[in-house]
ZAMARGU-4260 file (C-alpha; in steps of 0.2 Angstrom, whole numbers, plus 5000, padded with zeros to 4 digits):
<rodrens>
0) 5379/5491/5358 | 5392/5482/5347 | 5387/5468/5336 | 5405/5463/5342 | 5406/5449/5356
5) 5422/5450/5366 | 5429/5432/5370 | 5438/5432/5387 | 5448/5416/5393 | 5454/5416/5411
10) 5468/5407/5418 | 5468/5399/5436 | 5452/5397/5444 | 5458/5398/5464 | 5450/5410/5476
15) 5454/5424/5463 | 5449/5418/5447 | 5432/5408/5452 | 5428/5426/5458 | 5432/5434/5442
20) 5423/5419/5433 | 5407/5422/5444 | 5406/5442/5442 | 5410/5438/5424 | 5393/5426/5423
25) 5383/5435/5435 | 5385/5452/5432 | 5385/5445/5412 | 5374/5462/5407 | 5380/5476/5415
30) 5397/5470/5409 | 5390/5470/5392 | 5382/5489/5396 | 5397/5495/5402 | 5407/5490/5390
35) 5397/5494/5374 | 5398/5474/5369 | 5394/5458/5377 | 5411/5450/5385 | 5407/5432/5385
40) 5417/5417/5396 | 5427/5405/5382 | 5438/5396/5393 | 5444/5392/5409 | 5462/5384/5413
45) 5465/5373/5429 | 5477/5360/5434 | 5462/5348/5438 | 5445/5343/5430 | 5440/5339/5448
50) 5446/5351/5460 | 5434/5357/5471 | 5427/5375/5466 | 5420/5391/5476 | 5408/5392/5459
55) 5402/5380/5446 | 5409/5384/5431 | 5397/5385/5416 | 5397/5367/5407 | 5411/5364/5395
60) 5422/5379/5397 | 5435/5372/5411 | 5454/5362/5403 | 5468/5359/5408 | 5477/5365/5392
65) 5482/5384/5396 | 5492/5385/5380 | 5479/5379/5367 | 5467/5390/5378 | 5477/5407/5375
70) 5484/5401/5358 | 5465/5402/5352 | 5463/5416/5337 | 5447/5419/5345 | 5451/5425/5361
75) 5451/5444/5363 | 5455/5445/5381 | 5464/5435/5393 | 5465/5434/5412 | 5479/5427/5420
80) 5476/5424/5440 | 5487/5406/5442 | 5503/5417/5448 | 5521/5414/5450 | 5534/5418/5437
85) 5532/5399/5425 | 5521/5395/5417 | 5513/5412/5419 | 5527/5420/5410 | 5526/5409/5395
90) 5506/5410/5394 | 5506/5430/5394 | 5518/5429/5380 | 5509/5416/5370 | 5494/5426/5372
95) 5500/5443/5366 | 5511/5434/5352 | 5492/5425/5347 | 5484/5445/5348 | 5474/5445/5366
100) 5476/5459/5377 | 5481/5453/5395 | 5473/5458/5413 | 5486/5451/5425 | 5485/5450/5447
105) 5502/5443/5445 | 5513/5453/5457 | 5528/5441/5458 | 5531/5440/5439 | 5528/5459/5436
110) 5542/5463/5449 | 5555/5452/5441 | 5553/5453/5423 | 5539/5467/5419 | 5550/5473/5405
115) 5549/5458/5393 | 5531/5457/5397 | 5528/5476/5394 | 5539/5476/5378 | 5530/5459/5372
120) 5513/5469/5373 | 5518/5485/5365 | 5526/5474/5351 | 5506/5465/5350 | 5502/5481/5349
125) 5489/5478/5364 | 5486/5480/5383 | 5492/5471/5398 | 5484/5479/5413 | 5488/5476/5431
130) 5478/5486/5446 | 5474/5468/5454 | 5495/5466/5457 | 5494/5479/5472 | 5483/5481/5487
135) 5469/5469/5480 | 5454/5481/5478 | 5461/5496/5481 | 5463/5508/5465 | 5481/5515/5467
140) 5489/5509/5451 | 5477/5519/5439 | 5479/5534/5447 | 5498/5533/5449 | 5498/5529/5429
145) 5485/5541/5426 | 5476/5552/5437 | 5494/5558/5441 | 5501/5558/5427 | 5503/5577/5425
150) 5511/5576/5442 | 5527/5576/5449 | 5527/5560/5463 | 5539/5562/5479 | 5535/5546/5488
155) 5524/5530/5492 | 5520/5524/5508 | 5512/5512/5511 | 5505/5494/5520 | 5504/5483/5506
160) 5504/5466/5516 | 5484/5462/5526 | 5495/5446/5534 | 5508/5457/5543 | 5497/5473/5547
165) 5485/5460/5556 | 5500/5452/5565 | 5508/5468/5571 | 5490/5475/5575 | 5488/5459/5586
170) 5504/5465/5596 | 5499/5480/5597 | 5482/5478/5602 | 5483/5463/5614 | 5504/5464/5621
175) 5506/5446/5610 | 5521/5440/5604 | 5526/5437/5587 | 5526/5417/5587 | 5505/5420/5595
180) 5498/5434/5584 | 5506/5422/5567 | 5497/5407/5575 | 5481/5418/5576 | 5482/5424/5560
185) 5484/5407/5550 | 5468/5400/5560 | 5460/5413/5555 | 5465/5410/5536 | 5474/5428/5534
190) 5491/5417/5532 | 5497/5404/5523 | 5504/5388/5533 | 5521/5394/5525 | 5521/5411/5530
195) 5538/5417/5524 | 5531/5425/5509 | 5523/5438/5519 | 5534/5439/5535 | 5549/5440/5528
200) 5543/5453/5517 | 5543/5446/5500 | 5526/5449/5494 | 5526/5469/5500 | 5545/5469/5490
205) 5536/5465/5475 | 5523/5477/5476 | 5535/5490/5481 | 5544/5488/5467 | 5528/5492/5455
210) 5521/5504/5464 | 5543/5512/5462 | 5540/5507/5443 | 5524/5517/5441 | 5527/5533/5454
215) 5544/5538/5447 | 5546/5530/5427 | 5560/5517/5430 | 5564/5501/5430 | 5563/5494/5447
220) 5565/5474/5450 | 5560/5466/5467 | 5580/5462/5468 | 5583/5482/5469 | 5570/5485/5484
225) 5578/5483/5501 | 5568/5470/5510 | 5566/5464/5530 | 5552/5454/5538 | 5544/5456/5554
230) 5548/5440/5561 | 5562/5448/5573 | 5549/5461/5579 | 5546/5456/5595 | 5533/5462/5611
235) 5546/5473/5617 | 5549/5484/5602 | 5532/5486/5601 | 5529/5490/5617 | 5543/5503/5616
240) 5534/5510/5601 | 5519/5513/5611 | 5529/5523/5624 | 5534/5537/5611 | 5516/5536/5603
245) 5519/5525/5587 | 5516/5509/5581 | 5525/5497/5572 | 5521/5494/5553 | 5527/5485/5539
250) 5530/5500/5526 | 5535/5499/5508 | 5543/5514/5505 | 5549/5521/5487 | 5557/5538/5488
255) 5563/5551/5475 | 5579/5556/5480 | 5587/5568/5468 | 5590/5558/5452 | 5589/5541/5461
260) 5577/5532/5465 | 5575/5522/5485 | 5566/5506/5486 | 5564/5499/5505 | 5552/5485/5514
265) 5554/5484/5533 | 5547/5485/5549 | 5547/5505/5557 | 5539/5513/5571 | 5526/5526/5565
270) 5517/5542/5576 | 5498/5536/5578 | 5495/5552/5571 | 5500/5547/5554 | 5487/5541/5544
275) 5494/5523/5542 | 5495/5522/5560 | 5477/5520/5561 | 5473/5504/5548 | 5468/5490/5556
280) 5471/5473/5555 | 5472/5466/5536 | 5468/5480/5528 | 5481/5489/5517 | 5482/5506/5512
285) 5495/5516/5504 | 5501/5535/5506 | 5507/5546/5489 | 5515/5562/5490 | 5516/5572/5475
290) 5522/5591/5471 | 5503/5598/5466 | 5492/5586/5473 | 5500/5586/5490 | 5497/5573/5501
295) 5483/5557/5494 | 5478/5543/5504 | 5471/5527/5498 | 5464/5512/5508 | 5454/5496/5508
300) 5453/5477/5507 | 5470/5471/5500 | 5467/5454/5496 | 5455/5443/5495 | 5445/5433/5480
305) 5430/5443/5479 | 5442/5461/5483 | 5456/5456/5470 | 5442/5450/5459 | 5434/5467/5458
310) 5451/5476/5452 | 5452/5465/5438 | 5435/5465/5432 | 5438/5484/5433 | 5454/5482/5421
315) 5443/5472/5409 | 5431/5482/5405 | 5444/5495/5402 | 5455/5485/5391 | 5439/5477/5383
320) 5433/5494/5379 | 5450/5498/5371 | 5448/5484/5359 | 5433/5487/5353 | 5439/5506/5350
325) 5454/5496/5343 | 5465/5507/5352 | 5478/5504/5368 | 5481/5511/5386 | 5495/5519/5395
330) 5511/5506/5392 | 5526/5505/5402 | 5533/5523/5408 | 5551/5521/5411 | 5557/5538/5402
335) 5565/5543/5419 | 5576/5529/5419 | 5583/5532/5435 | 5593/5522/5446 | 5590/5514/5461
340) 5597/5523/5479 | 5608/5508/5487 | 5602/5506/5504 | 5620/5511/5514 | 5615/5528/5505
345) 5597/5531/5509 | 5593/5541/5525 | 5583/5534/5539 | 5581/5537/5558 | 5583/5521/5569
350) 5579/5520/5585 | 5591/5510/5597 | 5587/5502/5613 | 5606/5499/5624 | 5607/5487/5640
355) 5622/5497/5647 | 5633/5496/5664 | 5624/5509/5676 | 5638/5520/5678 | 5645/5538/5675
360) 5650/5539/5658 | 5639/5528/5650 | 5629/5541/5642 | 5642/5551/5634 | 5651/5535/5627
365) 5635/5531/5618 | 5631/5549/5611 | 5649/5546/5605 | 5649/5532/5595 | 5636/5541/5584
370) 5647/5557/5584 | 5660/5545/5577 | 5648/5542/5561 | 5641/5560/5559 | 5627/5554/5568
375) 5614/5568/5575 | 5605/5562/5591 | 5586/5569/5591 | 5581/5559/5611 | 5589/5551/5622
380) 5581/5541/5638 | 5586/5531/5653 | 5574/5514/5661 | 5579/5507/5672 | 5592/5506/5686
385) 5606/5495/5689 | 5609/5478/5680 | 5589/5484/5673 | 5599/5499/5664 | 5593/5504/5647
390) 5597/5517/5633 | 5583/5522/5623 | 5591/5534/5606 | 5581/5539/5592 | 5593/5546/5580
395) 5590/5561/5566 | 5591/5558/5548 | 5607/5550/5540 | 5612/5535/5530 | 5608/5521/5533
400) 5626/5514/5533 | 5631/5525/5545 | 5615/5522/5558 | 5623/5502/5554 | 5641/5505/5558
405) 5634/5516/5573 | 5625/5500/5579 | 5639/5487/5577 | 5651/5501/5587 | 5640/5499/5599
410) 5639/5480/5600 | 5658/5481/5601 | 5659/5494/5617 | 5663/5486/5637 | 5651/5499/5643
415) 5635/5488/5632 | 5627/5472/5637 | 5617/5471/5624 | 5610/5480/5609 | 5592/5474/5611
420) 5584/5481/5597 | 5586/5490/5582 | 5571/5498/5572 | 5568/5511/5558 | 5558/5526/5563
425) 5547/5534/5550 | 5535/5550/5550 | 5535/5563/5562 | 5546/5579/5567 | 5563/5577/5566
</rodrens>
């Protein structure tokens, strides 16, 4: 054991950090063993003396100066669980200008402007760690960082978001609507009362674009990552989903495709035979395919205090350990430097559900608008007679721009009431 003591300061003391501050007190020793030095709890920053707190705080340690806290020459390690981009941004700097190594759960800031923070670090020559960012408990960063990193990564699939698994889940499972299962899910704390963050597809962007970052060393920005919500899924798609055997699942989807990378968040039917098909409720979990390893899956709690807490006290006795060895980690990995796939280029399957006039014809006009976009037809299916008339096509493979035009052709043609809905399909035999 080190003669050393390691001086940690965390920022934010929400549902996250008073969990890091309680297995950072309680588990006080084991830390210590497994580190090789005792980590002891310096500081903790909050916006109030007297909010109300999950855990007490040990006596004298709370303030509500985050600056002079990680502007301390003292401070060896500092975790920063307050989110957003300010002033989060300006606190990870000040501490890795002021010679702390930073353990960070902040997804939204990584996604934007990771590049200044990873080139502030290396420049401190020290670490900034971040498995917490993604999927809460789940270890997928450090094996995409390390465990893989003498592999060649293909793709990453995966539910990132426990707000909208639970709320598509609840469609699934009980035939709700999309308005009833959100109502569910906020009384039962799993969403926010402003939900657009998740629904809309912003948090699961932000991850996607890491987890892009990470699998294939490039520079990937939440603003490159194709995002949709969920809030226009509706009973019916889901019920349609069930008819071919799928579900429906928010996905984040980062592809290698040729020299360009595809970044994509949004709603797609799945086969319930794929693996994702089968997680429940909030829980996330992410699919990797890589040339040697083949096919990995990895899944658990994605958020939560006590969950997200876990992930960072796992990257602080990591990045403690370093400093003691006074060596670094893995930094930023973005060699490839590989551009990102526009959306109109990437190829995806859609399937199309038509109202259409109930006459000869009607079929043949529909299969042409896709011929007119080089579009390949994999099904095709009738329901319905008369005014109740609708086309069910699920198309093959193509780019996404064409399976759009193919859609708005559609919209334009007498022979169509309505286009009713529109979904990507992933997974499964072409």
């Amino acid at each position: 054991m080190s003669e050393r003591t390691l001086r940690v300061a965390v920022l934010g003391c929400g549902a996250v950090g008073s969990q890091v501050v309680r297995l950072l007190t309680e588990q006080h020793d084991d830390l210590a063993a497994r580190v090789g030095a005792p980590v002891e709890l310096v500081g903790v920053a909050v916006r109030r003396l007297d909010a109300p707190r999950e855990v007490e705080v040990p006596e004298g340690l709370l303030t509500t100066d985050a600056t002079a806290l990680v502007s301390r020459d003292d401070v060896d390690l500092v975790v920063e669980v307050i989110g957003g981009i300010e002033p989060a941004r300006s606190l990870i700097l000040s501490a890795l200008e002021n010679g702390a190594s930073v353990v960070t759960a902040n997804k939204a800031l990584l996604a934007e402007d990771g590049p200044t923070l990873f080139e502030a670090a290396a420049k401190a020559e020290r670490d900034l760690y971040y498995e917490a960012a993604v999927a809460g408990a789940i270890p997928i960063l450090r094996p995409l960082r390390e465990s893989l990193a003498g592999d060649k990564v293909t793709r990453v699939l995966g539910i990132v978001n426990g707000t909208t698994n639970f709320i598509l889940d609840k469609m699934d499972t009980s035939g709700a609507g999309f308005s009833e299962a959100l109502e569910e899910a906020q009384q039962l704390g799993y969403a926010e009362a402003d939900p657009t963050a998740d629904v809309e597809g912003f948090d699961a962007a932000a991850k996607a674009a890491i987890l892009a970052s990470l699998a294939f060393h490039s520079r990937v920005t939440a603003s490159d990552v194709y995002r949709e919500g969920i809030s226009e899924v509706t009973a019916a798609d889901v019920a349609s989903a069930r008819d071919m055997g799928s579900v429906v699942k928010l996905l984040a989807i980062c592809e290698l495709r040729g020299d360009q990378v595809a970044a994509r968040v949004h709603p797609a039917m799945i086969p319930r035979s794929h693996p994702l098909a089968s997680v429940r409720e909030a829980y996330n979990a992410v699919f990797v395919e890589s040339e040697a390893a083949g096919q990995l899956m990895f899944y658990g709690p994605g958020a939560g205090g006590a969950p997200t807490a876990s992930a960072v006290l796992g990257d602080l006795v990591t990045v403690a350990r370093n400093r003691l060895a006074e060596t670094r980690g893995a930094g930023e990995s973005a060699y490839a430097d590989r551009a990102v796939q526009p959306m109109g280029e990437t190829r995806t399957r859609y399937h199309v559900a038509i109202d259409v006039d109930d006459r000869a014809g009607v079929l043949a006009a529909v299969a042409n608008a896709f011929a007119d976009h080089d579009v390949s037809i994999q099904t095709v299916r009738q329901e319905g007679r008369g005014a109740d008339a609708q086309l069910v096509v699920v198309s093959h493979a193509a780019p996404d721009a064409a399976l759009s035009a193919t859609v708005e052709q559609l919209r334009s043609m007498d022979i169509v009431r309505e286009v009713t809905s529109v979904m990507r399909v992933e997974g499964g035999d072409e």
